[in-house]
Structure formats: structure tokens, C-alpha cells
N, C-alpha and C positions, 0 to 999 in steps of 0.2 A: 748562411752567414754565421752559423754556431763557431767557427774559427776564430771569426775577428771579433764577435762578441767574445769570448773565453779570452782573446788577447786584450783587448779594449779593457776586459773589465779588472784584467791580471795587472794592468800599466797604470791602471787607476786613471785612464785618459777617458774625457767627456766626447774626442773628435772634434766636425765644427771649424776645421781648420785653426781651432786655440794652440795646437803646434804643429808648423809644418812639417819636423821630422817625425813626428808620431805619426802624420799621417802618412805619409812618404810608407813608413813601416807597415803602417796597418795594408796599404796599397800593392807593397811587394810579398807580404803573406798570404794576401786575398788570388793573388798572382800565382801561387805556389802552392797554395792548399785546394783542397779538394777539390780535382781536375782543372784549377789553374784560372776560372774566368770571375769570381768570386766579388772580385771589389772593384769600383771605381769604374766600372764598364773596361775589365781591360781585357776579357776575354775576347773581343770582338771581333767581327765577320770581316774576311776579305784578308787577302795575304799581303805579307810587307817582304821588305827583303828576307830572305832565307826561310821564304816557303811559308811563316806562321800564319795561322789560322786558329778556328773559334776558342783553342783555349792551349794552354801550355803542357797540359796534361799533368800538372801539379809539379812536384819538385825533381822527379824522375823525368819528366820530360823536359824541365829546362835545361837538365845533366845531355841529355838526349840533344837535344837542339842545339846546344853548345856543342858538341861531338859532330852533331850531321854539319858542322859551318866549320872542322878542321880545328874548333878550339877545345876538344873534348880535354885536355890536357888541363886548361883552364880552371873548366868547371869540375875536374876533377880534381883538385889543388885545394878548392874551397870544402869539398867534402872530406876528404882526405884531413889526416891527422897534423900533415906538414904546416908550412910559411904557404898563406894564400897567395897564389899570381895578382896581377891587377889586371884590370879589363878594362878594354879606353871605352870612349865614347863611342866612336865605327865598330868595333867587336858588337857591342850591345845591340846598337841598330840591326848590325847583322843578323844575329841571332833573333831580337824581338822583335823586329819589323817597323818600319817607320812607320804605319797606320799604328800598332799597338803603344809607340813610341808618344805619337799624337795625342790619342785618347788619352793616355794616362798624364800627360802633360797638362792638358785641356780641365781634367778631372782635378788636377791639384792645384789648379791654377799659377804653373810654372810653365816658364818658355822652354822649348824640350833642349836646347843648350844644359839650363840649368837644372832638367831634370837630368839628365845622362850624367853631370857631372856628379850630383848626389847619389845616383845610383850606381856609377861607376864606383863608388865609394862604399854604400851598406849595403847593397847586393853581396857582397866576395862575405862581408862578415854577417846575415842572415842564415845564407847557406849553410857557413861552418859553424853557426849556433844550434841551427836545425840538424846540424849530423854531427853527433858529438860522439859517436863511435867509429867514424870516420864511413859510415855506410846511407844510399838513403834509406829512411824507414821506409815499411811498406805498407801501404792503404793510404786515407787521405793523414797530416797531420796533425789532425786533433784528436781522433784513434792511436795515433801513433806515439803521442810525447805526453798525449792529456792536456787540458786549456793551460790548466795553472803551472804546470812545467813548460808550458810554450811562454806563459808569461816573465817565467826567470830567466831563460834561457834569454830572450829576446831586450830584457828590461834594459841591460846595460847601455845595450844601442845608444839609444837614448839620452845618454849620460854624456856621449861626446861632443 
């Protein structure tokens, strides 16, 4: 949990669901840090659509899993230095599996409608926050950007 504490404590956010997009955030960094199953229970067992399983394997595998579902294009727009693609709602599912879909719905107390639609939304600009040299970094992301640069990078989010 050293990630989303280091994030938490960079955002100056208490959790608690006192903001549902903070937590949304904390929930898709928990998702993408340090092999991927970190927050909210979303690492979880048994596969959804497009094969996923016990965890995303951090920010390198969601680039991955987006690639193995024919959206590698996609998820490589967000890292990449360009204009990010958008990603619907069915892309998401595809790639993160309607069981992983649930859980984290379930955990944020959103109906997964209006979790895909949020995350259809700060997914594309997390990524391209996390890869500001247009590559992914390598190891997990709190090695890699440090907490208190994870917290700049990510703070803006927030702001929309």
C-alpha cells in the first residue's frame, strides 16, 4: 500500500469516500502500481472478458492487455507523447473483465455504468500522467516516479 499512501498523502486526501473522484484515482493507481492488484480488491481471482486474471501486472501490463484485445494502439496513444484516443465503455470491459469491472464498482460504491463511464474518462489521462516521457517506467511506480512526483503528476486530475 506504500503507492497510495505516497499518493494519498501528496493529494492531501483523507479517503473515506469524502471524494468520489480521489477515490476513483487512488483505485486506478492501486490497479497499476505495483503488479496491479493493490486497492479496492481489484486484483481479483477468476477471469472476465479478455482473459484477466489475479492482477494487471501494473502499468506494463495494462499497455499489454490492451494490445492482447487488438487495442494496443489505444493504450499506446495514452503513453505516447501525442493526443490520447478515447476508450468506450465495451473496450474497458474487454480488456479489464467484467468480474474486475464489478469488484471495483462494488468497492466504490458505483453502478459499473457509471464507473466505465468515469473511467473511460481518467484512465486515458492517468496513464499519460504516469508516462511523461512518453515510455512505461520500469519496476513498480513508486520506484519509478517517487510518491511525491506521483502526487504532482496525478494532483491535477482532480481539479476537473
Amino acid at each position: 500500500m506504500g503507492l497510495l499512501d505516497s499518493l494519498i498523502g501528496a493529494l492531501g486526501q483523507g479517503g473515506g469516500g469524502a471524494n468520489p473522484q480521489a477515490d476513483l484515482l487512488n483505485a486506478i493507481v492501486g490497479m497499476l502500481g505495483q503488479g496491479g492488484g493493490q486497492a479496492a480488491g481489484i486484483g481479483g481471482s477468476g477471469a472476465g472478458a479478455g482473459g484477466a486474471s489475479a492482477g494487471l501486472g501494473g502499468l506494463a501490463g495494462l499497455v499489454e492487455a490492451f494490445a492482447r484485445n487488438g487495442l494496443g494502439h489505444v493504450a499506446g496513444s495514452w503513453v505516447g507523447t501525442g493526443q490520447n484516443l478515447p476508450v468506450s465503455a465495451d473496450q474497458l470491459t474487454q480488456v479489464l473483465g467484467s468480474e474486475r469491472i464489478g469488484q471495483m464498482a462494488s468497492q466504490l460504491g458505483l453502478n459499473q455504468g457509471d464507473l466505465l463511464g468515469q473511467l473511460s474518462h481518467m484512465l486515458p489521462q492517468v496513464v499519460d500522467k504516469l508516462t511523461p516521457q512518453g515510455q512505461v517506467p520500469q519496476g513498480d511506480l513508486a520506484s519509478a516516479l517517487g510518491g511525491g512526483e506521483l502526487g504532482n503528476l496525478l494532483g491535477g486530475l482532480l481539479q476537473h
